[in-house]
Every structure is written in structure tokens, then in C-alpha cells.
VOBA-1610 file (N, C-alpha, C; in pm, whole numbers, padded with zeros to 5 digits, always signed):
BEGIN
Unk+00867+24229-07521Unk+00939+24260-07398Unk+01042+24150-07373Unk+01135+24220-07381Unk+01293+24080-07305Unk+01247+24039-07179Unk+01321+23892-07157Unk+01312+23842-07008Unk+01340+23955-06929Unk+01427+23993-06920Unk+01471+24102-06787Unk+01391+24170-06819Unk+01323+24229-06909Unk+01210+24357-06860Unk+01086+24325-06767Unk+01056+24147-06877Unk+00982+24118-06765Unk+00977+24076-06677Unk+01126+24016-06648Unk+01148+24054-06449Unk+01118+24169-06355Unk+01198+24262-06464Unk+01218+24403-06394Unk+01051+24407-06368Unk+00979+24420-06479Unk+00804+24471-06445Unk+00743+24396-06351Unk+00756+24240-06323Unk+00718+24235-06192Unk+00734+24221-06073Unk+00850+24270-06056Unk+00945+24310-05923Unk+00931+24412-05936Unk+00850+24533-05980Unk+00791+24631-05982Unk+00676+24625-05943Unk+00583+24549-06030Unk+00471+24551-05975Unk+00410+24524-05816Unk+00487+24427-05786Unk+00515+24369-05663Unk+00531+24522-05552Unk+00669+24585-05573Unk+00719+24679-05495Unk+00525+24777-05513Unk+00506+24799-05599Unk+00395+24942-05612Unk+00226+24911-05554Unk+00266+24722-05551Unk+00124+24690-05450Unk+00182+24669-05373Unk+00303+24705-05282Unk+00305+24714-05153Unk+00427+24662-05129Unk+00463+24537-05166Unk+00560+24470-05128Unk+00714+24507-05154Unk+00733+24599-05014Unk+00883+24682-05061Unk+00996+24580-05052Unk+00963+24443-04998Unk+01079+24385-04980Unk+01129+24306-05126Unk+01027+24323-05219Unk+01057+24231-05321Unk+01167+24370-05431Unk+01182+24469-05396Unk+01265+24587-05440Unk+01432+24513-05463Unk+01430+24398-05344Unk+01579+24404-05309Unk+01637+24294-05427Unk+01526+24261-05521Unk+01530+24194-05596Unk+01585+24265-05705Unk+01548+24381-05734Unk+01590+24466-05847Unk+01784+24561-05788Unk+01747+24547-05660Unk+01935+24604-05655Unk+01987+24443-05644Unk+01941+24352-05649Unk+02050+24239-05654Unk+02075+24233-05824Unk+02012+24256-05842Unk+01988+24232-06040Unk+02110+24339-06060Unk+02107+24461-06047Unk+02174+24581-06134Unk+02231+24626-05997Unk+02270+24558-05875Unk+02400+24676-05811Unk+02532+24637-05869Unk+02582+24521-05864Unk+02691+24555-05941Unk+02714+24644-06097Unk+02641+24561-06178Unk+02662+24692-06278Unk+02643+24803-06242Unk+02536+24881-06129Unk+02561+25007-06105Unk+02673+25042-06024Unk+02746+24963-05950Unk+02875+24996-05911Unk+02971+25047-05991Unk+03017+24937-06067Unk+03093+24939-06196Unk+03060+25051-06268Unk+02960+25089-06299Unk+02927+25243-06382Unk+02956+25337-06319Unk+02938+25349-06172Unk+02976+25453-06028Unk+03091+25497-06077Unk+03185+25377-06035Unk+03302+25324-06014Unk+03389+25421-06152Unk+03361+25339-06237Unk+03418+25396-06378Unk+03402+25566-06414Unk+03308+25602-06344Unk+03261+25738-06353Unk+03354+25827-06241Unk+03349+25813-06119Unk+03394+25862-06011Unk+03536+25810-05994Unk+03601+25692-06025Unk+03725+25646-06000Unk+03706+25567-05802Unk+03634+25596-05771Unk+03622+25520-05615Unk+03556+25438-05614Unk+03582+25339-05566Unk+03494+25229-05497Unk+03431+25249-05415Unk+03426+25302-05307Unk+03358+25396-05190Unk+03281+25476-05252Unk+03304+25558-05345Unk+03236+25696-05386Unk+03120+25588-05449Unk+03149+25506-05516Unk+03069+25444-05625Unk+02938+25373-05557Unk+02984+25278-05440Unk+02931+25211-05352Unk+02798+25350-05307Unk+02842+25390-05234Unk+02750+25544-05180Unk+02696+25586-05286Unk+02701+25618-05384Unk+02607+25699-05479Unk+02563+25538-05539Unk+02600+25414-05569Unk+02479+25337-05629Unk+02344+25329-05508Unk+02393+25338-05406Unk+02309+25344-05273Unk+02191+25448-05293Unk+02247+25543-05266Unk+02128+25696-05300Unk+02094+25642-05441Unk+02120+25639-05551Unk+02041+25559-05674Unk+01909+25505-05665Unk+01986+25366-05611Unk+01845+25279-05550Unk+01777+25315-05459Unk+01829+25441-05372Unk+01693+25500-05295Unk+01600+25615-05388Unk+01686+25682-05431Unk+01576+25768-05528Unk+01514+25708-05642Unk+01557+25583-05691Unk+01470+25480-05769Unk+01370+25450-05729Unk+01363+25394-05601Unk+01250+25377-05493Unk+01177+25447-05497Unk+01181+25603-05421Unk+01084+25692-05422Unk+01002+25724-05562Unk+01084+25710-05670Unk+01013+25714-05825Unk+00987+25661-05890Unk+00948+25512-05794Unk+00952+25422-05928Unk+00767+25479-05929Unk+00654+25519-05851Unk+00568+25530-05892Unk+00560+25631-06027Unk+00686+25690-06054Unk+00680+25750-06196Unk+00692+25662-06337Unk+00796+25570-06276Unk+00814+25509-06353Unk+00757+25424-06459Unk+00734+25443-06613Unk+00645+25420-06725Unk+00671+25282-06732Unk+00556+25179-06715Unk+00571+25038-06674Unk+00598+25007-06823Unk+00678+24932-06880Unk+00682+24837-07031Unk+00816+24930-07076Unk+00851+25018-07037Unk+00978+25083-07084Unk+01061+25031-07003Unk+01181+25031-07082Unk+01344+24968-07013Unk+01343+25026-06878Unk+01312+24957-06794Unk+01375+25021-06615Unk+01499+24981-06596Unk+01627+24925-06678Unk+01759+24965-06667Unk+01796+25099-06710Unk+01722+25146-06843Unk+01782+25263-06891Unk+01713+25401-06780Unk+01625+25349-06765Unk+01581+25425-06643Unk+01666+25470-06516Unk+01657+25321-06466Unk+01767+25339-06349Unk+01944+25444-06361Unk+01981+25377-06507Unk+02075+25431-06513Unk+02127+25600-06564Unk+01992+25604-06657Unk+01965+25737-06643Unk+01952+25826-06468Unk+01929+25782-06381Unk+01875+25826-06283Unk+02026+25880-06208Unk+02141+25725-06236Unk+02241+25775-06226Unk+02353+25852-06266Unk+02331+25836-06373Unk+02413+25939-06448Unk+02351+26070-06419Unk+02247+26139-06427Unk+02210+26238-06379Unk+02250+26255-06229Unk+02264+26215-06142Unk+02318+26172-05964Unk+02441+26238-06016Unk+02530+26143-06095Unk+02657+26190-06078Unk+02723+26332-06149Unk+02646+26362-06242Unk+02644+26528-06300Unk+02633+26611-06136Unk+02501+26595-06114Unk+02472+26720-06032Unk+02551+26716-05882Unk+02551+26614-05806Unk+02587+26593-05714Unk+02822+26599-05723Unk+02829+26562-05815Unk+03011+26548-05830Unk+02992+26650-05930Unk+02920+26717-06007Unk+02963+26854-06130Unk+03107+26762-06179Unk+03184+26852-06194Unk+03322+26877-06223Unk+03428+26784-06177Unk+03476+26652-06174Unk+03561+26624-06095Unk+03694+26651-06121Unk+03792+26612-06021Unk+03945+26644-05984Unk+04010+26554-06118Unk+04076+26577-06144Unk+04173+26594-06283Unk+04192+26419-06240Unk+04124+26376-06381Unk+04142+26262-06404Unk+04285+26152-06398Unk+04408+26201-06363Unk+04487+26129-06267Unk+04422+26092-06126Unk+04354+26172-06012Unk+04344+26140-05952Unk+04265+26071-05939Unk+04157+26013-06035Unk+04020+25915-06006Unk+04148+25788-06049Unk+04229+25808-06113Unk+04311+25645-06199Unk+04369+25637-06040Unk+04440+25763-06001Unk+04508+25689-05845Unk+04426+25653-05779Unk+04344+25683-05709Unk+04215+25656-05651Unk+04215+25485-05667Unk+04175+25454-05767Unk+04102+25320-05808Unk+04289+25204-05771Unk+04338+25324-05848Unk+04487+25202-05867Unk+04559+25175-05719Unk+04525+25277-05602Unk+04505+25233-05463Unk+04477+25182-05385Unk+04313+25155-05449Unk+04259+25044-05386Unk+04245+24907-05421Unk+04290+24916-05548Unk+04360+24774-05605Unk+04444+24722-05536Unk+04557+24797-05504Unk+04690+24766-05470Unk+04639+24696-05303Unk+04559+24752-05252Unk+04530+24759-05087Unk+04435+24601-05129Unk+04354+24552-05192Unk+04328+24375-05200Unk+04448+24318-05170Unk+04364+24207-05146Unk+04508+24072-05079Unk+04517+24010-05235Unk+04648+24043-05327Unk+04654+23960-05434Unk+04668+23827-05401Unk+04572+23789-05512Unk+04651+23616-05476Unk+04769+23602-05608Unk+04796+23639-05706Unk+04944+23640-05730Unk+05019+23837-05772Unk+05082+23854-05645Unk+05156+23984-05641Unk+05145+23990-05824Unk+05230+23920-05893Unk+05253+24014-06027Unk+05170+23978-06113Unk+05027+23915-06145Unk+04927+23927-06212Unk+04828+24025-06143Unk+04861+24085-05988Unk+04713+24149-05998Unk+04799+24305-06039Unk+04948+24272-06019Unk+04982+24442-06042Unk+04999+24463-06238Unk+04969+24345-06265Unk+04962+24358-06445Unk+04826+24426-06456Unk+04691+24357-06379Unk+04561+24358-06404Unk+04566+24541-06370Unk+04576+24529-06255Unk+04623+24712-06171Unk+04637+24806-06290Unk+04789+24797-06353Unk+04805+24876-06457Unk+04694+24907-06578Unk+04694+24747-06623Unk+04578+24747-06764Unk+04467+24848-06722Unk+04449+24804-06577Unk+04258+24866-06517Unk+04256+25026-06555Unk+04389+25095-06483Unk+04423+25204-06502Unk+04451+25258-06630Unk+04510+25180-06679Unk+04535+25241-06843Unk+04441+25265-06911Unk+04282+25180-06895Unk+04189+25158-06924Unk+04081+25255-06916Unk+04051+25251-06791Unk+03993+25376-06748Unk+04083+25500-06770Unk+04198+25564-06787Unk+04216+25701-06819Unk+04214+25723-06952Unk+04225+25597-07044Unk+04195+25597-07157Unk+04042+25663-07186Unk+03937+25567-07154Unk+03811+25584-07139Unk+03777+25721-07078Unk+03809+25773-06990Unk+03828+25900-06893Unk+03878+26035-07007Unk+03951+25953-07119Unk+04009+26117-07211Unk+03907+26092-07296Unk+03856+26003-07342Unk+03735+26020-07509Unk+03646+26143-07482Unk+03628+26209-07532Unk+03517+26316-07568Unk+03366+26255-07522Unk+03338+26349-07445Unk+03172+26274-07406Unk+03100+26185-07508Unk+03082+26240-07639Unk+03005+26223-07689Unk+03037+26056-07751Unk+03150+26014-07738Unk+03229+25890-07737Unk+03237+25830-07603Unk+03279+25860-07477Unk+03298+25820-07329Unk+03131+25752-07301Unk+03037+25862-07325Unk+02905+25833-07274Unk+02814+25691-07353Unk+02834+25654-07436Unk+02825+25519-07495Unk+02893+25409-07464Unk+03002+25416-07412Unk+03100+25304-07352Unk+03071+25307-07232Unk+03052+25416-07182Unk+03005+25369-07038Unk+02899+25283-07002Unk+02825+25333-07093Unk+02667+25285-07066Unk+02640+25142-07136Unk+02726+25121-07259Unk+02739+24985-07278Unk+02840+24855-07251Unk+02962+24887-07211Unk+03010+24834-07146Unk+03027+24820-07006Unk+02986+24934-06888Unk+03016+24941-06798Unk+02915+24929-06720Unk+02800+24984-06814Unk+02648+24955-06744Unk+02613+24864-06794Unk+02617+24821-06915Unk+02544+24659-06928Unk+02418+24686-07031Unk+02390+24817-07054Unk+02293+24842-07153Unk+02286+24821-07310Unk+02218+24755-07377Unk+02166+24720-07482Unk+02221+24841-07570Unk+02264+24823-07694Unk+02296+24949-07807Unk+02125+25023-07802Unk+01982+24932-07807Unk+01885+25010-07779Unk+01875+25124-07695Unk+01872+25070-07590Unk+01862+25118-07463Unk+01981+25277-07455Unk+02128+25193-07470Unk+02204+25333-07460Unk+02122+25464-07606Unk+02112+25413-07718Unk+02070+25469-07788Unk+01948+25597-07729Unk+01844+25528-07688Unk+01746+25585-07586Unk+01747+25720-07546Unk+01869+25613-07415Unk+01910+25685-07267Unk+01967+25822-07339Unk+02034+25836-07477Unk+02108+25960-07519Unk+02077+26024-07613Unk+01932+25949-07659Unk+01890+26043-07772Unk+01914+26018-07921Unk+01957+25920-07937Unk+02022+25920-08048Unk+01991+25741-08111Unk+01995+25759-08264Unk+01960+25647-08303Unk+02084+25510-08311Unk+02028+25409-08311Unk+02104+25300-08242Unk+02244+25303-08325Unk+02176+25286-08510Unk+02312+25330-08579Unk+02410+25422-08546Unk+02401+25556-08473Unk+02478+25624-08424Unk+02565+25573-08297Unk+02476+25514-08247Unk+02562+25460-08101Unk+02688+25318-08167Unk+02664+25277-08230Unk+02720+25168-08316Unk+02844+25284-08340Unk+02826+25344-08475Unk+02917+25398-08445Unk+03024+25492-08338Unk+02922+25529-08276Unk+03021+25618-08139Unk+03099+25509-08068Unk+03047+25422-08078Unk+03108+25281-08017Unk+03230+25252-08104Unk+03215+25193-08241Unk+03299+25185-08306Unk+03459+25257-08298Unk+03387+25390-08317Unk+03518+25530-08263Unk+03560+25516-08162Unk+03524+25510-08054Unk+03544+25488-07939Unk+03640+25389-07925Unk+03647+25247-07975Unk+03713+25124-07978Unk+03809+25183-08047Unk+03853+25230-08150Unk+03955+25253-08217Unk+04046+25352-08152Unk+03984+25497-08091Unk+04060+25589-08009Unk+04113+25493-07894Unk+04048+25396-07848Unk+04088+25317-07777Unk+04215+25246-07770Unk+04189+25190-07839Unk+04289+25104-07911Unk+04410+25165-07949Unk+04389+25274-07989Unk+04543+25351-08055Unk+04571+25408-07917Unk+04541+25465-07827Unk+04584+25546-07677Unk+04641+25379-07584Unk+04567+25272-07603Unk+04623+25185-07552Unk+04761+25113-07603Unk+04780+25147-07714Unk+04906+25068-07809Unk+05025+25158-07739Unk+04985+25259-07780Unk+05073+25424-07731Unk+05148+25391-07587Unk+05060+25351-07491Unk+05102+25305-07392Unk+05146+25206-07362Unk+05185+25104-07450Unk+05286+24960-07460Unk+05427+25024-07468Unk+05509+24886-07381Unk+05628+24955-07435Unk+05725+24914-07512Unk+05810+25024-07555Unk+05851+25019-07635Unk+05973+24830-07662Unk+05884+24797-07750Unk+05993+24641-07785Unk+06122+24612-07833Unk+06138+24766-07879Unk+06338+24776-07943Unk+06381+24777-07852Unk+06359+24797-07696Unk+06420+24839-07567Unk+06551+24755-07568Unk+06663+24729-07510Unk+06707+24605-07438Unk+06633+24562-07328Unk+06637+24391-07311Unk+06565+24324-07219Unk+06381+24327-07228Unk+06344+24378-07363Unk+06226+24350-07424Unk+06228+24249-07510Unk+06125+24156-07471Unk+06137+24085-07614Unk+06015+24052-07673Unk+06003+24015-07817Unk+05901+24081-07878Unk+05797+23978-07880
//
């Protein structure tokens, strides 16, 4: 068992003999990464914030399901990704989750105007990049870069053996990579320089 599992197991154990306050131990551990996974999924910060919320409450109510010595990140995050299927189905055409996010960027107090509107762009380019891969590519990057999960663990959470996630990862980085180049600009321009 990794350190964090065996954190996670007894800040569990704790919560299931009683002690609900030691719970707040496990959303200090994984709310930001579950934001960030929200976040990346939904395009809102708000939206993201509110559904990691309901998360950690329906985590709560189940953790007495929950199989003690197994990953309770892949758990948790399973819990959310399922949240955000059923509850959002279908969302609004992936421009609007990039405006969304690239809005509320803009609305922080930069501390330098033209590095946070560089960061702004990249974020956006980033995520609609990530936002076009094919599930079966998107759903591994999410879960390992955005959630923080182990190639094990995502492996797991999707069924699939770790070598496969390696590669979906792999692909993933490269579709990446070429949709991000695509979107550089062009350096023959005038007033580009290389």
C-alpha cells in the first residue's frame, strides 16, 4: 500500500468509527485536484467548485461501501466522472466551456496584464485541444494529468491494462502536440521573429 493509501485508509477509518470531522482531511487532500478535473471537464470554475462539492458529499454517504485497501482516489474520482456524465449528459459545444474558463481568467487581478493573457490563451488552447481527443484518448489525460491518478489507478478506473493507458497517453501527447503547433503562429509573418 502507498503512503497516500495509507492516509486515505485511516482518515477513513476514523470517518466510519464515527469521527466525521476527520473526513475534512480527505477533501483537503484531493479538492483541488478534484476541482481541476471538474474544471477541465465542465470548462467552469463555479460549475466545477459545485459538483466537486456534491462529490465529496456523495463520497461521504458511500464511503461505508467503500472496499478498504483499494485506491480511494480512483474511487473518488470514479464517483466523479460518473456525477459529471449523468448530471451535465451532453454539454454546449466546446467553444463555450474554452469561453467560459477564458472569462474567468480574464476577470483575476493579473499581476502582469501580458503574461497572464499569454497563460489565458495557452490554458485555452489547451483545454480545447484536450476537449477535441476522442474519449478513448481525452479520458486518460484527464484522469492522469488533471486528476493526479497513477497510470495504475487510471488503468483501473477504465478498464484497461496499464500498457494500454501508456499508450493512450502516448497518442494523446502527440495529437496534442501537433493541434498545439497548428495553433502557433505563423513565423514567415512580417513582425514575427523566429
Amino acid at each position: 500500500m502507498k503512503p497516500q493509501d495509507a492516509d486515505d485508509d485511516a482518515a477513513i477509518g476514523l470517518v466510519l468509527s464515527g469521527d466525521t470531522q476527520a473526513y475534512r482531511i480527505i477533501v483537503e487532500r484531493y479538492g483541488p485536484r478534484m476541482i481541476a478535473f471538474c474544471a477541465m471537464r465542465l470548462g467552469s470554475q463555479d460549475e466545477a467548485r459545485d459538483l466537486a462539492q456534491e462529490v465529496f458529499l456523495r463520497a461521504f454517504s458511500a464511503l461505508k461501501g467503500f472496499k478498504r485497501g483499494e485506491s480511494f482516489s480512483s474511487w473518488l474520482f470514479a464517483i466523479a466522472a460518473n456525477r459529471i456524465r449523468t448530471k451535465f449528459g451532453v454539454f454546449a459545444s466546446t467553444q463555450a466551456k474554452v469561453d467560459a474558463v477564458a472569462i474567468e481568467e480574464a476577470v483575476r487581478e493579473p499581476r502582469d496584464p501580458s503574461d497572464e493573457a499569454i497563460r489565458s490563451i495557452q490554458a485555452a488552447e489547451l483545454r480545447l485541444a484536450v476537449a477535441s481527443l476522442p474519449p478513448e484518448l481525452r479520458n486518460p489525460v484527464e484522469y492522469y494529468y488533471f486528476a493526479g491518478l497513477s497510470v495504475a489507478q487510471t488503468a483501473k478506473l477504465l478498464g484497461l491494462s496499464e500498457e494500454a493507458v501508456k499508450t493512450r497517453l502516448f497518442r494523446a501527447r502527440a495529437k496534442l502536440k501537433a493541434a498545439l503547433e497548428k495553433r502557433q503562429p505563423n513565423k514567415s509573418l512580417p513582425g514575427i521573429k523566429p
